[in-house]
FIZA-222300 format. One line per field, with one value per residue (C-alpha): x negated, z, y; residue number from 0. Coordinates in steps of 0.05 Angstrom, whole numbers, plus 5000, padded with zeros to 4 digits. Example, Ala and Ser with C-alpha at 12.3 -4.5 7.8 and 13.67 -1.06 7.14 Angstrom:
# residues 2
x c(4754 4727) $
z c(5156 5143) $
y c(4910 4979) $
num c(0 1) $
//
This chain:
# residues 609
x c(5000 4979 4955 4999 4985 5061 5134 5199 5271 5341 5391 5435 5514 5546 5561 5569 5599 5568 5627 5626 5612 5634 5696 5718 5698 5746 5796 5795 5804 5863 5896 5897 5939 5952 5969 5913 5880 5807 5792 5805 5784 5813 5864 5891 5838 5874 5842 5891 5890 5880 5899 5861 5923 5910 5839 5850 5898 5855 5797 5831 5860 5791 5762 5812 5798 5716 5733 5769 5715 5666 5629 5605 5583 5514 5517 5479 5532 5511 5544 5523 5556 5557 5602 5671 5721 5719 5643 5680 5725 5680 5636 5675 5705 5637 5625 5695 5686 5618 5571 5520 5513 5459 5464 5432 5424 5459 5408 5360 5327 5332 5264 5287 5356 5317 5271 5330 5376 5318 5293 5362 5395 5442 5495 5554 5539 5600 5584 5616 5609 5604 5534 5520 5548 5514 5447 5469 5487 5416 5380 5428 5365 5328 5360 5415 5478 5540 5591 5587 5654 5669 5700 5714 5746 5791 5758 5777 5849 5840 5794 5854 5896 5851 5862 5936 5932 5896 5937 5884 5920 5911 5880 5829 5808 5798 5758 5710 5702 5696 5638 5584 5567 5530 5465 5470 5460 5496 5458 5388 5377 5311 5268 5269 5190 5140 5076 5100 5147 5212 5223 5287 5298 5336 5395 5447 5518 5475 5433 5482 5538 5484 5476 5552 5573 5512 5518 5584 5579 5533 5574 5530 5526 5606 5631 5603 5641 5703 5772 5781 5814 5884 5871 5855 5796 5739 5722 5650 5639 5601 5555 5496 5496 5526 5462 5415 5427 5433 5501 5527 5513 5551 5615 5611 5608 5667 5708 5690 5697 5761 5725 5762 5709 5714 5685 5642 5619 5589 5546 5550 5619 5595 5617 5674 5691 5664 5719 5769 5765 5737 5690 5675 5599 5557 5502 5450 5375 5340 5336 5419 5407 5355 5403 5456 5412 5370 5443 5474 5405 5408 5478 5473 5460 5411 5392 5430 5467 5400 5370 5437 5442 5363 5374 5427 5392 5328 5386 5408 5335 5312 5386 5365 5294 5328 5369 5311 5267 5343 5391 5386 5390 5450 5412 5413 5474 5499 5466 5489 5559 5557 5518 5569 5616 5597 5550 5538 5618 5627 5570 5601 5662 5621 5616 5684 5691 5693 5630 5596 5543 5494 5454 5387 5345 5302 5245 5224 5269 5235 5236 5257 5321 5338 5338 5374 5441 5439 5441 5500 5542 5521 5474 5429 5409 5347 5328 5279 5291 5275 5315 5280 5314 5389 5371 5372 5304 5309 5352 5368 5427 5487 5464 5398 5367 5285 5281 5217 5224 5267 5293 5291 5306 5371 5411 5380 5315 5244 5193 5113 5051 4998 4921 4914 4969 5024 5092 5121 5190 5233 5305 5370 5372 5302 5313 5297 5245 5230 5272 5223 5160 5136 5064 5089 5142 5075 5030 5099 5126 5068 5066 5109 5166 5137 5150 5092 5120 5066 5083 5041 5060 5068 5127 5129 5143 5220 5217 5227 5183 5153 5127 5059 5043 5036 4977 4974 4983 4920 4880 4808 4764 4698 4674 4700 4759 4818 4881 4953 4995 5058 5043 5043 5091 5145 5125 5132 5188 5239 5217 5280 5234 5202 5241 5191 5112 5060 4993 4934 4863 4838 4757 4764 4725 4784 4859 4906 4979 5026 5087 5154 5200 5268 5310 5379 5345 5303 5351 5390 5313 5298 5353 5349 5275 5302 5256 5298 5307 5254 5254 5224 5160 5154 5163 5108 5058 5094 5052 5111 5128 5060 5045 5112 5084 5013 5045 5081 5022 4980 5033 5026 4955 4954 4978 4918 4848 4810 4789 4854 4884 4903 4859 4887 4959 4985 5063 5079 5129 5181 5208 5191 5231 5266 5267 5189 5174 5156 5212 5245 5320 5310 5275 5206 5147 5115 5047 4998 5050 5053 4982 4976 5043 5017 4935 4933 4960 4913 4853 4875 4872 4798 4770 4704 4695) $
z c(5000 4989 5062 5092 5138 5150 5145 5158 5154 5164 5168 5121 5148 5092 5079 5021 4991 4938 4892 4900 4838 4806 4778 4851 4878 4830 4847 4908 4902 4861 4911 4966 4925 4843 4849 4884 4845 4812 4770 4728 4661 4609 4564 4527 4572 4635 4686 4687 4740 4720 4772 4793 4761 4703 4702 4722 4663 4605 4630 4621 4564 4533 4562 4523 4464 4480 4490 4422 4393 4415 4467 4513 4585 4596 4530 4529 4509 4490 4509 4475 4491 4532 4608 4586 4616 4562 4583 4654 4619 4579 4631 4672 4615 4596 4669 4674 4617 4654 4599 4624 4603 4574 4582 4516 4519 4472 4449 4432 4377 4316 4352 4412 4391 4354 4412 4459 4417 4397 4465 4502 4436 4431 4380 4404 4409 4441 4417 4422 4355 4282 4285 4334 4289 4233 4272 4286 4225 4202 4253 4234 4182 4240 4296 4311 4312 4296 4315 4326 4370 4348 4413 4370 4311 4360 4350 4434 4402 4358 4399 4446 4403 4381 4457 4444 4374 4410 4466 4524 4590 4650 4684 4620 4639 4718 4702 4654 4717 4769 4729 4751 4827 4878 4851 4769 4719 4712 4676 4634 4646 4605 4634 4597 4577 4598 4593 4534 4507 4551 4607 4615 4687 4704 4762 4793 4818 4890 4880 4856 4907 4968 4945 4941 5005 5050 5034 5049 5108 5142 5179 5156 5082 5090 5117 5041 4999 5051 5044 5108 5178 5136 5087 5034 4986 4970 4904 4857 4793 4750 4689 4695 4643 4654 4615 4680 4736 4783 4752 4735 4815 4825 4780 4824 4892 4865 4851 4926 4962 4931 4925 4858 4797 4750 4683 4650 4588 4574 4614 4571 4606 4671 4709 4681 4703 4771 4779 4762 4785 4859 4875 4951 4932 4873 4846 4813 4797 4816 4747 4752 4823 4796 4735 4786 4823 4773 4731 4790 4796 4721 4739 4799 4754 4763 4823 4880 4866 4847 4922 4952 4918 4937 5003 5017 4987 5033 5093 5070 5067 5134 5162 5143 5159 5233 5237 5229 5287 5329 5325 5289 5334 5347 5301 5247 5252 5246 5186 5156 5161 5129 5070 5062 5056 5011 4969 4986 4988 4919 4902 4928 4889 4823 4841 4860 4925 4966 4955 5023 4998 4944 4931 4903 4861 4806 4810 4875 4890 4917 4993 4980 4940 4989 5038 5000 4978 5055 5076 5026 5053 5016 5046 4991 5013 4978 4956 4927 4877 4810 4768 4798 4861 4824 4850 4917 4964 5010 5028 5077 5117 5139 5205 5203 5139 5135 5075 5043 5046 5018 5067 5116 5078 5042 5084 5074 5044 5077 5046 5062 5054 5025 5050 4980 4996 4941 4963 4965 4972 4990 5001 4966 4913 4885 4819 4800 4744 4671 4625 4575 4620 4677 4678 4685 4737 4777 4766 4803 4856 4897 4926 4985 4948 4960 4894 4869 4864 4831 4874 4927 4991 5073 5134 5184 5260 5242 5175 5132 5063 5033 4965 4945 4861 4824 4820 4745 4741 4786 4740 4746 4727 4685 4759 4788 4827 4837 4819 4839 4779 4818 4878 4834 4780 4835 4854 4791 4757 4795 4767 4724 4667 4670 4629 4641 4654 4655 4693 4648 4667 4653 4630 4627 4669 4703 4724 4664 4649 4589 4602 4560 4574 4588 4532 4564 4629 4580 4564 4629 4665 4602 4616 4702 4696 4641 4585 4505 4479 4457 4408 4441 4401 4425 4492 4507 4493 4521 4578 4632 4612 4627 4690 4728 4706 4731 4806 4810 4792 4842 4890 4882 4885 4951 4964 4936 4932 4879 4851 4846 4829 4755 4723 4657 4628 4550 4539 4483 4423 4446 4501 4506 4468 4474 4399 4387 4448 4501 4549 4573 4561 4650 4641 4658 4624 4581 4583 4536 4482 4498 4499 4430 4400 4441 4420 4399 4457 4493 4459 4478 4545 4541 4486 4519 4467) $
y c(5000 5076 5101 5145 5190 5220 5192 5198 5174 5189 5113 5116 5107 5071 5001 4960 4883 4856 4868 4939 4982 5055 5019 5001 5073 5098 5038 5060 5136 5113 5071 5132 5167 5180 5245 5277 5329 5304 5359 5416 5444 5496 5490 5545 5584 5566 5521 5465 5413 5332 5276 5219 5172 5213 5193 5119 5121 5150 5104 5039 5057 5067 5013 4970 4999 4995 4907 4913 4946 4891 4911 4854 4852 4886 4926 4996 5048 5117 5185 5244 5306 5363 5369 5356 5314 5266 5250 5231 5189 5154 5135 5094 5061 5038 5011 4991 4933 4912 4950 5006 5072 5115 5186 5226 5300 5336 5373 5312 5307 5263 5216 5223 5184 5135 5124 5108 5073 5026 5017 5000 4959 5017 4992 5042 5114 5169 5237 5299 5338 5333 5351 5296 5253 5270 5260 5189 5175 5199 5148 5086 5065 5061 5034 4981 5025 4997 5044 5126 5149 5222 5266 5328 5281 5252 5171 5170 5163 5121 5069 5075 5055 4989 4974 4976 4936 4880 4871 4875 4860 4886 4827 4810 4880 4868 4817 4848 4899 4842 4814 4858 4872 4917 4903 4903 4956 5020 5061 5072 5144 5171 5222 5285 5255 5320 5267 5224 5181 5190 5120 5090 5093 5030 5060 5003 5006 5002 5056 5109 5084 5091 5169 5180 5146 5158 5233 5237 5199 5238 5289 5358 5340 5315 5377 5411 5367 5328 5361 5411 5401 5426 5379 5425 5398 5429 5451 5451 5480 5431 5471 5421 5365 5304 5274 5300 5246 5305 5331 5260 5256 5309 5278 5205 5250 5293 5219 5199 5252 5278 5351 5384 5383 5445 5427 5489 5467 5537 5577 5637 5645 5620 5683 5684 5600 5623 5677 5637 5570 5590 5540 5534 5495 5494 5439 5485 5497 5559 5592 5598 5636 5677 5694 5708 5753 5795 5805 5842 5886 5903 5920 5965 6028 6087 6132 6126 6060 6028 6043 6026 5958 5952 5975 5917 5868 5878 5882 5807 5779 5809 5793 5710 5730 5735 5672 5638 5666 5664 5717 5778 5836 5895 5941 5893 5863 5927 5946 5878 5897 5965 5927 5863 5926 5969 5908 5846 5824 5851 5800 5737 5760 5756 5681 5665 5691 5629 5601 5564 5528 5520 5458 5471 5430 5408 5460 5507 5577 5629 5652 5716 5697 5643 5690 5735 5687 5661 5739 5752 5687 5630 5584 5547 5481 5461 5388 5339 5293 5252 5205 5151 5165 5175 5258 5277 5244 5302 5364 5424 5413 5456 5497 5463 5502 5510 5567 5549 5470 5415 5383 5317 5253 5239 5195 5122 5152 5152 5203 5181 5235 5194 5209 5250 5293 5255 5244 5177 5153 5093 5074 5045 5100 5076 5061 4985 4993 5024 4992 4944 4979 4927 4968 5044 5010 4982 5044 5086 5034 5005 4947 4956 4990 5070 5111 5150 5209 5260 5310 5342 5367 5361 5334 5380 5359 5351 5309 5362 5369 5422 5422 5449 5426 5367 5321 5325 5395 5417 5460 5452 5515 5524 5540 5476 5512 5472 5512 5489 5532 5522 5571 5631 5609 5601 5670 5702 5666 5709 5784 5802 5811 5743 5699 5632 5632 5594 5595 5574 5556 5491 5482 5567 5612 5642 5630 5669 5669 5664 5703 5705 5753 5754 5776 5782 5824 5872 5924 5932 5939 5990 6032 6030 6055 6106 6075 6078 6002 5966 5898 5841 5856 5929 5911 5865 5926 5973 6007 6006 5935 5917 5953 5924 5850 5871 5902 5830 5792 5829 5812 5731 5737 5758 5687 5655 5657 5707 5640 5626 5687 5709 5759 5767 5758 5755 5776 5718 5729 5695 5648 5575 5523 5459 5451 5461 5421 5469 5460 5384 5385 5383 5463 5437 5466 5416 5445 5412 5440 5504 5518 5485 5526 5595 5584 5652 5692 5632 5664 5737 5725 5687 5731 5760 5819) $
num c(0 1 2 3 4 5 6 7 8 9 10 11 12 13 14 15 16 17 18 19 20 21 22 23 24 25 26 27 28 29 30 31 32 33 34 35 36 37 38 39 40 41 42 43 44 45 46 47 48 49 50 51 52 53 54 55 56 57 58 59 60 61 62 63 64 65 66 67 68 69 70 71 72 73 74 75 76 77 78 79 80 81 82 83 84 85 86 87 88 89 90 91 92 93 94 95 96 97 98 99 100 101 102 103 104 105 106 107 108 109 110 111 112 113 114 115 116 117 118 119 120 121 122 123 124 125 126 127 128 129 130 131 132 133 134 135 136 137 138 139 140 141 142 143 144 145 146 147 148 149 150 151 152 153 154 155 156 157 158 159 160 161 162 163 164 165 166 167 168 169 170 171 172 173 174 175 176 177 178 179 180 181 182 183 184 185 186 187 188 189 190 191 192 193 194 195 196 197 198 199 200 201 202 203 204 205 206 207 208 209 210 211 212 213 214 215 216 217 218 219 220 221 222 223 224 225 226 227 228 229 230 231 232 233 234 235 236 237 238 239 240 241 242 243 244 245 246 247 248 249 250 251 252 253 254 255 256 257 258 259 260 261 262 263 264 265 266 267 268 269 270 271 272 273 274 275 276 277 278 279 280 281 282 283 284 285 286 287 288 289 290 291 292 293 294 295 296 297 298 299 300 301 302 303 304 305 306 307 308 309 310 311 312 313 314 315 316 317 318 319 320 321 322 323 324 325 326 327 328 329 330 331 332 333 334 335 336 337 338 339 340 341 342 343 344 345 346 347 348 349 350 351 352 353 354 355 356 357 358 359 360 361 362 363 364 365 366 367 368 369 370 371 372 373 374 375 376 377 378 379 380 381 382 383 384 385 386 387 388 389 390 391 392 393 394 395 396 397 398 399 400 401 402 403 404 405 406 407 408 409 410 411 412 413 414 415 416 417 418 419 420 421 422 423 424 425 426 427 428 429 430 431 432 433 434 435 436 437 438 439 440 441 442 443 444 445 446 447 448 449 450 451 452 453 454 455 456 457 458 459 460 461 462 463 464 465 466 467 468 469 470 471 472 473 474 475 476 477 478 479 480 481 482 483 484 485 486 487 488 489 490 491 492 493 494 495 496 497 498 499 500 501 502 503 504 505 506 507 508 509 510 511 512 513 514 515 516 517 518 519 520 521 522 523 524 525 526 527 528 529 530 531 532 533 534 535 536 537 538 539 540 541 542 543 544 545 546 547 548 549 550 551 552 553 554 555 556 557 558 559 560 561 562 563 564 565 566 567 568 569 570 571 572 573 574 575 576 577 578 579 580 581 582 583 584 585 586 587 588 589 590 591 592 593 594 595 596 597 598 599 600 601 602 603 604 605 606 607 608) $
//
């Protein structure tokens, strides 16, 4: 085993049969009562409420119409398409006739189908547009696919109405369901692939039920997603994609907990969902808090309504600030509730109104915009987490928040600090290999069942983790100087005008940085520091532009070492891209690529002349 030198663990509450699957969570939901509200999404631009029955309903109907259409027991069925309730629907219809399911990002590319379809036999494929169908149609040469299910063409209601043709019974369908157990396949979820060739991570009935139950067992992370005292559930807006395990996680929760899940397929309107469908918790990752955050300072205007909305927002911060050393004092409090007046409650409007809690995750969030949502009311609980643990390993919970960490372990979870510093983690969630991969599943899962996680960081006295880097992405200067990028991008990443960054360094004489701006923040900043528009292109010379980026870089370095610390910066053309590479379809940097694809700016910022 990998010597540790740190661990801890939080039992997990729930229990489980060996029959138990996602069909029989969902069973189960059903039998407390058809008419309980599971969700909502627009028609006709109107929220509109769908029942659990209603659910159960359109499931088995599909189902029958997937066992018409041929596919057996332990078939890999693919869903392409973006967070809909149809991707609901078709998921448990895939597990409910004993086949798996493998989630495909809708924004994958030609290889990247190819590559999954091949690898996990996919000979059924669910998509959501024509365009999706088209690219499957374009990879049919090349792979085993059989059949390609059209959403937007309406081939759901037609494959339900195979199911009718053929005369599937109710009890022929029970007993497809009651042919898998606890402990067999659910899902091959790929990783969004940032060092290669995307991995099938092989996730179980077991492993996603131990997240949804545990969670909810435990009575802090329960009170966040349980119905209240009155009965009245809770509600979650769901804008992740149902491709990323962490909102799919989010969809099982919603099913067991009976919390009401709002489907926003578009973020573009995602202020707009917020205000209207009220969510009382949100699933997120930091960039959507940042975006949240640095919208409502391009939008507090000039002069005095600038320093006002400034003014409350360094109230909130120092108002959390204070909860954390005890209790903030009279003065404080005081100036807290002039600021939730005249500010901060016209904020929490802007996302609903009602919103308690905020689960974090996928990438760090900065301190001072942690402090600054738990100031305005909503308390973000950050977590920890990889598909190889089916999301969450780790996270804050309710009343017992460390801003700056991740967390004690998930209910059921253990989390290890190996002598190198690498975190390591074990528990029912761990997923139970790489799909056609037996040596990358030894090289992450040693030999007494510890994931290799990559990451770096530390436990505290309490359990609770906190992230420093990853192993991989130490960057090791001309000088020798070992460099963890993370500290500063974290740092940087939540400027308004920072749109994504990335700290560069490796064999070079000194730490740099590739910055892309952020379009959408630009002219709103322009205008509050009383600067005429600029394009994109005029703006990443301009001397203001510049000089704002060089304050906030000074600012992270005083974190660091001047070894450490970045010297020189280059304002690239545009922002990184999924398409060309640069970005997984998860938002992490995929760096190797973006040096290549940005080797000019790279040679500004090294050019001795």
């Amino acid at each position: 085993m990998t010597e540790t030198r740190n661990t801890a663990h939080v039992e997990g509450l729930g229990t489980f049969e060996p029959s138990d699957t996602l069909t029989t969570m969902l069973r189960r939901r059903v039998a407390a009562g058809r008419d309980s509200v599971f969700a909502e999404h627009r028609v006709d631009g109107t929220f509109t409420p769908i029942t659990i029955g209603q659910l159960d309903d359109d499931v088995r109907a599909l189902a029958r119409g997937l066992m018409a259409a041929g596919v057996q027991t332990g078939d890999a069925v693919g869903i392409m398409a973006g967070t809909r309730y149809e991707w609901t629907v078709a998921d448990f219809a895939v597990l409910a006739v004993g086949a798996l399911v493998v989630p495909i990002y809708h924004t994958s590319s030609a290889e990247q189908l190819v590559w999954m379809c091949t690898d996990a036999d996919i000979r059924t494929v669910i998509v959501e547009t024509e365009d999706h169908a088209a690219l499957a149609e374009g990879v049919r040469a090349d792979t085993a696919l059989e059949r390609i299910i059209v959403i937007d063409r309406g081939d759901l209601d037609g494959l339900v109405a195979e199911g009718v043709e053929a005369e599937i019974g109710d009890d022929e369908l029970d007993a497809r369901a009651a042919s898998v157990g606890l402990e067999d396949l659910a899902s091959i979820v790929y990783t969004s692939g940032t060092t290669g060739r995307p991995k099938g991570v092989e996730l179980t009935h077991h492993n996603w039920l131990a997240h949804v139950i545990n969670g909810v067992s435990e009575p802090g992370l329960g009170e966040v997603v349980l119905p209240n005292d009155a009965g009245v559930a809770k509600r979650t807006l769901l804008f992740l994609p149902l491709a990323h395990v962490y909102g799919r996680f989010a969809q099982f929760l919603c099913v067991h907990s009976k919390s009401v899940l709002g489907y926003a397929p578009n973020t573009k309107n995602l202020v707009t969902d917020l205000q209207a469908f009220e969510p009382t918790w949100l699933i997120a990752v930091p960039r959507v808090f940042e975006t949240v955050y640095n919208a409502a300072d391009a939008k507090a205007g000039k002069g005095v309504k600038l320093r006002l909305f400034r003014w409350a927002v360094d109230v909130a911060v120092a108002y959390s600030e204070a909860l954390d050393r005890g209790r903030p004092n009279v003065a404080l409090r005081a100036r807290h509730s002039l600021a939730d007046r005249l500010v901060l409650g016209k904020l929490r409007e802007v996302m609903g109104g009602k919103v308690d809690y905020a689960i974090s995750g996928g990438a760090a969030l900065s301190l001072r915009h942690a402090h600054f949502f738990r100031g305005l009311g909503v308390t973000i609980m950050e977590g920890y987490g990889a598909t190889e643990t089916t999301a969450p390993a780790s996270v804050n919970r309710p009343g017992r928040i460390k801003v700056g960490t991740v967390g004690a372990p998930y209910p059921g979870m253990s989390l290890a600090v190996a002598d190198d510093g690498e975190v390591l983690i074990k528990g029912p969630s761990l997923f139970r290999g790489y799909h056609n991969n037996a040596e990358a599943t030894a090289e992450a899962i040693d030999g007494e069942g510890w994931l290799r996680t990559g990451d770096l960081g530390e436990l505290d006295a309490d359990g609770y983790l906190r992230i420093s880097g990853r192993k991989k992405e130490i960057l090791v200067t001309a000088g020798g100087k070992n460099v963890q990028p993370a500290v500063l991008e974290n740092a940087l990443r939540s400027h308004p005008l920072i749109g994504e960054i990335m700290v560069v360094g490796e064999g070079k004489p000194f730490i740099g940085a590739l910055v892309a701006l952020d379009e959408a923040m630009l002219p709103g900043w322009l205008e509050n520091h009383d600067i005429a528009p600029l394009t994109l292109e005029q703006a990443r010379t301009n001397d203001a532009v510049r000089a704002t980026l060089q304050e906030a870089i000074d600012r992270a370095n005083e974190h660091v070492s001047r070894a450490e610390s970045i010297r020189k910066f280059e304002i690239v053309p545009r922002m990184f891209s999924e398409d060309r590479g640069e970005v997984s379809a998860s938002t992490k940097l995929i760096r190797r690529v973006v040096e290549v694809n940005f080797a000019e700016s790279m040679a500004k910022i090294y050019d001795r002349k």
